[in-house]
C-alpha positions in Angstrom: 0.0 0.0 0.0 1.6 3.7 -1.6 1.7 6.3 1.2 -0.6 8.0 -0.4 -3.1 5.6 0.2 -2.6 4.7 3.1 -3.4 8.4 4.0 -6.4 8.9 2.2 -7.3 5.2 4.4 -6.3 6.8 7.7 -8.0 10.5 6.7 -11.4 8.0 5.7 -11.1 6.3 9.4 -10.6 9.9 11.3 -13.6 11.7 9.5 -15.8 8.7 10.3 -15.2 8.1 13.6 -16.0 12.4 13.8 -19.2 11.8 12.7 -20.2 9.1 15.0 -18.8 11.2 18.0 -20.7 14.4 16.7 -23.7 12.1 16.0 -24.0 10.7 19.2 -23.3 13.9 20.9 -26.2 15.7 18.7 -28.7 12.6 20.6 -27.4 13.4 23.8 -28.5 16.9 23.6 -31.6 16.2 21.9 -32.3 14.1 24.5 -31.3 16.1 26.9 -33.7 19.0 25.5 -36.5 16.9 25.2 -36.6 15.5 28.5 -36.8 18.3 31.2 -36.2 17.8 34.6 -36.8 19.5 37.6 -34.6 18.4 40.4 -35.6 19.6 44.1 -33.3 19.4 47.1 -34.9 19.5 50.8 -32.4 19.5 54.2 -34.4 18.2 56.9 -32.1 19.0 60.0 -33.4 17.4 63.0 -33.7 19.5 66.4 -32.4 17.6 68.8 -28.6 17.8 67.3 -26.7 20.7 68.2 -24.6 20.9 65.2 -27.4 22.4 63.2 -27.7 25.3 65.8 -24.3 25.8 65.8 -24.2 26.6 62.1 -27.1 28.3 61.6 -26.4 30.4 64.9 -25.3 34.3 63.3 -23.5 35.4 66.8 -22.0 32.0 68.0 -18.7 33.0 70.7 -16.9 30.0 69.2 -17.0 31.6 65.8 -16.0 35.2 66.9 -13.6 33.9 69.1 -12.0 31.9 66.1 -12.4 34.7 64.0 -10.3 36.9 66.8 -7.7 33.8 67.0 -7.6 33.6 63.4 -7.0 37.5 62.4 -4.5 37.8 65.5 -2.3 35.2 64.1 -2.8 36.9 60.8 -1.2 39.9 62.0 1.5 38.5 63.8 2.8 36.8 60.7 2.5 39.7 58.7 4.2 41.4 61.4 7.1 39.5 61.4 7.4 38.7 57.9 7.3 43.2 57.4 10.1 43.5 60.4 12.6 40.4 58.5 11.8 42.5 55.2 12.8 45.8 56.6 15.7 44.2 58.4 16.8 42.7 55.0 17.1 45.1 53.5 18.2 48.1 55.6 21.7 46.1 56.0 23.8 46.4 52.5 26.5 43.8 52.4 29.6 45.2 50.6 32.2 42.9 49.7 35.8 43.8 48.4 38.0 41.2 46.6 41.7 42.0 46.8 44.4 40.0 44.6 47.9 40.3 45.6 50.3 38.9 42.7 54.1 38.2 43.7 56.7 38.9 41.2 59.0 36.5 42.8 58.5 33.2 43.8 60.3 31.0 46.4 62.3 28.0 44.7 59.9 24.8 45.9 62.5 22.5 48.3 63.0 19.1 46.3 63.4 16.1 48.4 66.1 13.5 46.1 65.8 10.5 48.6 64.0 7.1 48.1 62.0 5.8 51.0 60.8 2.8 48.6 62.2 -0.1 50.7 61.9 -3.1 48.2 64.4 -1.0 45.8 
């Protein structure tokens, strides 16, 4: 099979399988359109359990008291992070590289001695 045809082959399975996707999407929302549905959602809490109250409660101390906890720790770590950032960068770092090149070198000491026993 030429490479031609084999691309006309693969371009033949591609378009196909397009139109059976776009197909069955096109029933889906047909059938979606047709069929309305009307779908109602009751919460039935019962009395006798205190989470309810708790939730529905506008003034509840436990949430104001979190709230209090919740902004104070917010401010402290703003805070801090502010100071560190100020303290950053209010010290300047300045460092100076000095190369000092000698003209004259001493001669190295050369050891001529072997310490190789088994010589």
């Amino acid at each position: 099979m030429s490479t031609e045809a084999c691309r006309i082959a693969w371009a033949v399975v591609v378009l196909t399988a397009l139109t059976a996707f776009s197909y069955a999407v096109s029933t889906k929302v047909q059938e979606y359109l047709e069929h309305n549905s009307q779908i109602e959602v009751k919460s039935d809490y019962k009395t006798e359990l205190p989470f309810p109250r708790v939730t529905i409660c506008n003034l509840n101390p436990y949430k104001i008291a979190w709230a209090v906890v919740v902004l104070t720790a917010l401010t402290a770590f703003s805070y801090a992070v502010s100071t560190k950032v100020q303290e950053y960068l209010e010290h300047n770092s300045q460092i100076e590289v000095k190369s000092d090149y000698k003209t004259e070198l001493p001669f190295p000491r050369v050891t001529i001695c072997n310490l190789n026993p088994y010589k």
